[in-house]
C-alpha positions in Angstrom: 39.7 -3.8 26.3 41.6 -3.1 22.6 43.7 -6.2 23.0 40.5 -8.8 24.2 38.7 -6.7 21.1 41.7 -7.6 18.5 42.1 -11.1 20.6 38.6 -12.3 19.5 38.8 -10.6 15.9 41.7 -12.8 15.2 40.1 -16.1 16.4 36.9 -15.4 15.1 39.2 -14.7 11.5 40.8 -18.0 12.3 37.9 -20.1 13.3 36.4 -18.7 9.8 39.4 -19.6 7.2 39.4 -23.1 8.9 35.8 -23.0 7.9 36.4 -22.0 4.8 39.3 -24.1 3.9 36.8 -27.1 4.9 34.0 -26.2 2.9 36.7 -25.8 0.2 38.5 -29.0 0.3 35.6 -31.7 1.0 32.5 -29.9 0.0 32.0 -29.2 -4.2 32.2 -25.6 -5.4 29.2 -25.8 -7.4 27.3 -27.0 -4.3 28.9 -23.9 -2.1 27.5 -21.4 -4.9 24.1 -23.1 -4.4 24.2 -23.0 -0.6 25.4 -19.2 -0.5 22.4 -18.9 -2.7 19.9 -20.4 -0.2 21.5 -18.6 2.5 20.7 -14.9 0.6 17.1 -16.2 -0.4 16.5 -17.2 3.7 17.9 -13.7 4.6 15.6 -12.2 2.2 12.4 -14.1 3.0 13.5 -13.1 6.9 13.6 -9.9 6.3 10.1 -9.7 4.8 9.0 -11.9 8.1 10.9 -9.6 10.4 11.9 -6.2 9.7 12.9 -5.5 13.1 15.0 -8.6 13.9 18.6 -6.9 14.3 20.9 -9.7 13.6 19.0 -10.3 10.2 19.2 -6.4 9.3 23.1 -6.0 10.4 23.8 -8.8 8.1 21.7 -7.9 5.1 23.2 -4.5 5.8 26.6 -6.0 4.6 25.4 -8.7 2.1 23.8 -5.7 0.3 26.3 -3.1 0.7 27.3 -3.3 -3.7 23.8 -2.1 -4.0 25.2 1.3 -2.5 27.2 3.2 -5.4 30.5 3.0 -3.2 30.0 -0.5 -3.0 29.0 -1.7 -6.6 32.3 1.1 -7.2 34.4 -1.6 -5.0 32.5 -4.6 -6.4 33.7 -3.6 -9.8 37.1 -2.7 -9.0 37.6 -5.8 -7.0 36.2 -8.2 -10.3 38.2 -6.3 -12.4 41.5 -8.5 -11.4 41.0 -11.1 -14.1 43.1 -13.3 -12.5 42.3 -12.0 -8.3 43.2 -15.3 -7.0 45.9 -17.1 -6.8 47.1 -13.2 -7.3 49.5 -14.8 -10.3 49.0 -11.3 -12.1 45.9 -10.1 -10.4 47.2 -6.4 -10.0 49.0 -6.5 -13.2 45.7 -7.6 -16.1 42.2 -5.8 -15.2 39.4 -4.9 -16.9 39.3 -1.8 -18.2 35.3 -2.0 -18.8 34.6 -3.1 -15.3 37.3 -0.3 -13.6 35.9 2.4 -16.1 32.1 1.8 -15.0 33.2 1.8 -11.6 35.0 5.5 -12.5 32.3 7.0 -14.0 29.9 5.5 -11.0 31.6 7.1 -8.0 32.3 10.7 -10.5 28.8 11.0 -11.0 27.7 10.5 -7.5 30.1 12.4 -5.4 29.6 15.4 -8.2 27.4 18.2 -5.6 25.6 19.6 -8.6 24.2 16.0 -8.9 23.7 15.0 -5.1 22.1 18.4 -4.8 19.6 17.5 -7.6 18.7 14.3 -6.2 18.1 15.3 -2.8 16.1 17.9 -3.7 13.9 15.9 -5.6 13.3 13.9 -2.9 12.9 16.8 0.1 10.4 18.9 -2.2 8.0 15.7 -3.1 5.7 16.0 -0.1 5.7 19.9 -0.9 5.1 19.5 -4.8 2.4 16.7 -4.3 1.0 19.0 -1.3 0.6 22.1 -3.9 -0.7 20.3 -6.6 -3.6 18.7 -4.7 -4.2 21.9 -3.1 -4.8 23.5 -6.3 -6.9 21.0 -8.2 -8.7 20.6 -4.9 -9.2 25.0 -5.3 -10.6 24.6 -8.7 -13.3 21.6 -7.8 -13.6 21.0 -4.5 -17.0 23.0 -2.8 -16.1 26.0 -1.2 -17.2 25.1 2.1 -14.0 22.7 2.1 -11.0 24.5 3.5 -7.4 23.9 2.2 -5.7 25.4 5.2 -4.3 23.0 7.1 -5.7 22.1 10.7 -3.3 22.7 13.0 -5.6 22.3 15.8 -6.4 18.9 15.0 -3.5 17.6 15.6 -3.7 14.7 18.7 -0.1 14.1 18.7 3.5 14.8 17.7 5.9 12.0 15.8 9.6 11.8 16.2 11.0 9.9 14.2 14.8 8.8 15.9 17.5 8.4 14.3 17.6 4.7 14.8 14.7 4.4 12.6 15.3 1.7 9.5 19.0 1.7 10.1 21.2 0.9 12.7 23.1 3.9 12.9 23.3 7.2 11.8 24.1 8.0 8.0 24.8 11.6 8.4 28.1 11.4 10.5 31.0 8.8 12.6 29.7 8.9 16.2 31.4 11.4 18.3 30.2 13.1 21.5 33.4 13.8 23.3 33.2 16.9 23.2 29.1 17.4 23.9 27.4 17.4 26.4 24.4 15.4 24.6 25.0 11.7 24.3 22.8 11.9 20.6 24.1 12.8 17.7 23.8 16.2 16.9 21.8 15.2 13.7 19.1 13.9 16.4 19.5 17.1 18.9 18.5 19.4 16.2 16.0 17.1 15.0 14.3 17.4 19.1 15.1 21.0 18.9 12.9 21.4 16.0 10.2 19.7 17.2 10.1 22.0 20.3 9.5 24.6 18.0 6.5 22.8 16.1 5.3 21.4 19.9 4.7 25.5 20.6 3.8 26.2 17.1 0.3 23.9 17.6 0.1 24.8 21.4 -0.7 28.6 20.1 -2.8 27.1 17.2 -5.1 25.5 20.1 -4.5 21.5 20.3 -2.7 20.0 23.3 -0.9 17.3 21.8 1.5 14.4 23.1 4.8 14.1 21.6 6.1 10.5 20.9 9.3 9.7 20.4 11.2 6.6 18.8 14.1 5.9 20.6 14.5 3.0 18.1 17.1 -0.2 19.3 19.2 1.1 22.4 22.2 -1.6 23.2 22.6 -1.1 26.5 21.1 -2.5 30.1 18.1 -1.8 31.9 19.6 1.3 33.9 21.5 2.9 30.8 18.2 2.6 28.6 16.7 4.3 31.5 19.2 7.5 31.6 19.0 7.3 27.6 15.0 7.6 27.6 15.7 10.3 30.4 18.2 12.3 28.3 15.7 12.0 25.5 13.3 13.9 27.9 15.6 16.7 28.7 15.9 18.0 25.2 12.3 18.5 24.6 11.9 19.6 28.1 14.9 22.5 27.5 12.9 23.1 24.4 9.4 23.8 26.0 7.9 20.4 26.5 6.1 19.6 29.8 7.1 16.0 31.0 3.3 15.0 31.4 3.1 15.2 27.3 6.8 13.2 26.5 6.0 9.6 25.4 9.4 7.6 24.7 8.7 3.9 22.6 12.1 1.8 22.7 10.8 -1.0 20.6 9.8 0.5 17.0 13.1 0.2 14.6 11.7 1.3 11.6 8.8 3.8 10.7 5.8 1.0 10.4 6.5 -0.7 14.1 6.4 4.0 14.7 3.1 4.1 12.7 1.8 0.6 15.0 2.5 2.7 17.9 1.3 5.0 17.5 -2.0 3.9 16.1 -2.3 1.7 19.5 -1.4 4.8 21.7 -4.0 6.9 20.0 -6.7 4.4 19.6 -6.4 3.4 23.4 -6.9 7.0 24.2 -10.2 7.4 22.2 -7.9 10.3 20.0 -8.2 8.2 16.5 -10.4 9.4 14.1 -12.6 6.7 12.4 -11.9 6.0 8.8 -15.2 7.4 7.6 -14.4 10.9 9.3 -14.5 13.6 6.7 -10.7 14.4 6.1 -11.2 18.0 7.3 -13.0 16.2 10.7 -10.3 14.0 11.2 -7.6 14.3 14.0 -3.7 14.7 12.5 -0.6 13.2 13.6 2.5 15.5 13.5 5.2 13.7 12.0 9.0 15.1 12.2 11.1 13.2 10.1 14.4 13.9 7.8 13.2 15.6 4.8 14.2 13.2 2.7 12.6 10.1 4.8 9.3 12.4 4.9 7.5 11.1 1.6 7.7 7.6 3.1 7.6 8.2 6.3 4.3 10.0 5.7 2.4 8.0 3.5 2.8 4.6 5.7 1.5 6.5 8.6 -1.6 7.7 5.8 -1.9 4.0 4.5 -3.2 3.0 8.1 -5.7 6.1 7.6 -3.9 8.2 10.4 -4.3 12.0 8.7 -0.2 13.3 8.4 0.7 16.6 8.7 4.1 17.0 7.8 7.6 19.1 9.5 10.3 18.2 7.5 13.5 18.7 9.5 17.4 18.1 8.2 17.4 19.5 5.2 20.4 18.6 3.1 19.2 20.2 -0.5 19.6 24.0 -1.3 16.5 24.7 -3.5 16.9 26.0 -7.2 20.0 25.4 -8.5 21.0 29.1 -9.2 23.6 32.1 -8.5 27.1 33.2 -9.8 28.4 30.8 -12.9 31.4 30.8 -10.8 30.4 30.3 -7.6 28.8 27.2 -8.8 31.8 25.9 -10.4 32.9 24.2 -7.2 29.5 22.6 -7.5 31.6 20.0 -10.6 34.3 19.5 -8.1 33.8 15.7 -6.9 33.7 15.5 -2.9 33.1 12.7 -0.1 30.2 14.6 1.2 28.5 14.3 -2.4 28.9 11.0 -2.1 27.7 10.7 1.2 24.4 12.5 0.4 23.4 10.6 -3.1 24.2 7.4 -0.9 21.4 8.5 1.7 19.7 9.3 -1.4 20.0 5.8 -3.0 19.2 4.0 0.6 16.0 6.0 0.8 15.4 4.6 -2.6 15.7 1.0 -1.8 13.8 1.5 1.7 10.7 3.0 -0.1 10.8 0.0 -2.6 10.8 -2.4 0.2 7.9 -0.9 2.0 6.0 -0.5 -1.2 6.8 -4.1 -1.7 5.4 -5.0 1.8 2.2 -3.2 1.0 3.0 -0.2 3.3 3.0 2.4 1.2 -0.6 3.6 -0.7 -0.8 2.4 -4.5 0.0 4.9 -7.4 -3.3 6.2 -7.8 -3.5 9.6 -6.3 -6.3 10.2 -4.0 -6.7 13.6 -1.0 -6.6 11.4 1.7 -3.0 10.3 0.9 -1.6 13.7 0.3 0.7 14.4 3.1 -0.3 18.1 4.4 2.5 20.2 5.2 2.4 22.8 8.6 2.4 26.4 6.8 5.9 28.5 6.8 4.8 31.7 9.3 4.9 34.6 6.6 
């Protein structure tokens, strides 16, 4: 299997540099850098058409991997050979602005203290939006408008899988060799989680379904089976009946979730019309990363599905506080900083291109796009 593997990577390598050397020697340069061109703007434009085409997001996945900050790092580094090819003294005359930039890039975001403060920024901002409303809502709204949050409303449960806007997980190299779950363990405790806010609304009186997005599964009819089944078994080992477990395998990113799940409630009679008063209104239980929530939330909101919000993988610590010390380690530069402003950064560019495909609710701040959040038991 490695050698077939390493057999087509060297002919596919070979097929390309033929290719190349082609385009090179009977095709002008300048005519290249105009097609290359095309090709990105077709990619883009394709991308807008159809999120959820895979091919099209695995390669704009590596035509826009200098927009990461290990990337752009690599980007500059590589640029800053002034004379890269034909490698006459490539390794020997750089550009020190180009390798300094690219320094200070990769310092800054694998520093914890900074990783911390950006993922915490973005974990807390369904929580700090969610306490401001709530308290310009105590000091105007009437007082026969409640501000606690409806638990009982809530129709049905949203898990967002970790194949959800990217192909696979951020948080960790796939190994389950020695588990016995096939999901990442990101995605178990994610499952786990949600069996714990499935019982929290059982007790608070609604009966809800719990949907899941399995997101893209490679793999045949009968393996997608045993996947959806395994899927199953978690929530079921974590107190949810069969009857109320609803697996969709076609949603790869958080709007085709939100379509979904519209559809499965509105061919149930459980969606609330959009004139219901907000405190009338049926909820959706969304589990999500933290860090995803904000977005995550506010699409489901944008299609006038009320969000209740259960934030799960939390990455950030809170307040930045303790022994002077003991947070010394916190300047020390390390790969998991990195890793961590990097989710950070993609969540970034994934809200700007939902906002730019008019998913996301405008900038003006209304109640019925504040994500609730389900109260911390005291």
């Amino acid at each position: 299997m490695v050698l077939e593997l390493l057999t087509q990577i060297l002919v596919w390598a070979a097929l390309g540099l033929i290719v190349w050397y082609l385009l090179v020697r009977f095709i002008p340069r300048n005519f290249l850098a105009w097609f290359g061109g095309a090709i990105i703007l077709t990619l883009v434009i394709f991308s807008f058409l159809d999120p959820n085409d895979e091919t099209i997001g695995a390669i704009w996945r590596i035509i826009s991997l200098p927009l990461t900050p290990l990337g752009f790092s690599l980007a500059l580094l590589l640029f800053s050979f002034k004379e890269l090819l034909p490698f006459k003294e490539g390794f020997k005359v750089t550009n020190g602005r180009y390798v300094a930039i690219a320094f200070v890039i990769l310092l800054v975001c694998s520093t914890p203290i900074v990783a911390r403060f950006f993922i915490n920024q973005a974990e807390q901002a369904v929580q700090r939006a969610y306490d401001a409303q709530r308290g310009i809502c105590d000091d105007v709204c009437p007082v026969e408008i409640p501000t606690e949050v409806p638990l009982s409303r809530v129709a049905a449960m949203v898990v967002i899988g970790e194949n959800a806007d990217i192909v696979s997980p951020l948080d960790e190299l796939p190994d389950q060799a020695d588990s016995r779950e096939r999901f990442e363990p990101v995605l178990v405790s994610r499952l786990t989680s949600a069996g714990r806010l499935y019982d929290r609304l059982i007790r608070s009186g609604s009966n809800p379904f719990v949907i899941v997005t399995a997101g893209p599964v490679v793999a045949d009819d009968e393996e997608e089976v045993a996947i959806e089944e395994d899927l199953r078994q978690v929530l079921i080992r974590n107190g949810v009946p069969r009857d109320a477990i609803i697996i969709e395998d076609a949603g790869t990113d958080v709007h085709r979730a939100m379509e979904q799940t519209k559809s499965f409630l509105d061919d149930r009679g459980l969606l609330s019309d959009p004139d219901t008063p907000q405190r009338s209104a049926s909820r959706v239980a969304l589990v999500a990363p933290a860090v995803t929530m904000r977005r995550a939330a506010l699409t489901f909101e944008e299609a006038d599905i009320q969000v209740v919000a259960w934030p799960t993988n939390l990455y950030g610590s809170g307040e930045l506080t303790g022994d002077t010390l003991a947070r010394l380690s916190d300047l020390v530069p390390s790969a998991e900083a990195l890793r961590i402003t990097t989710r950070y950064w993609n969540e970034v560019l994934t809200s700007f291109y939902y906002f730019l495909r008019g998913w996301l609710p405008g900038f003006d701040v209304r109640w019925n796009e504040i994500v609730e959040l389900v109260p911390v038991p005291e």
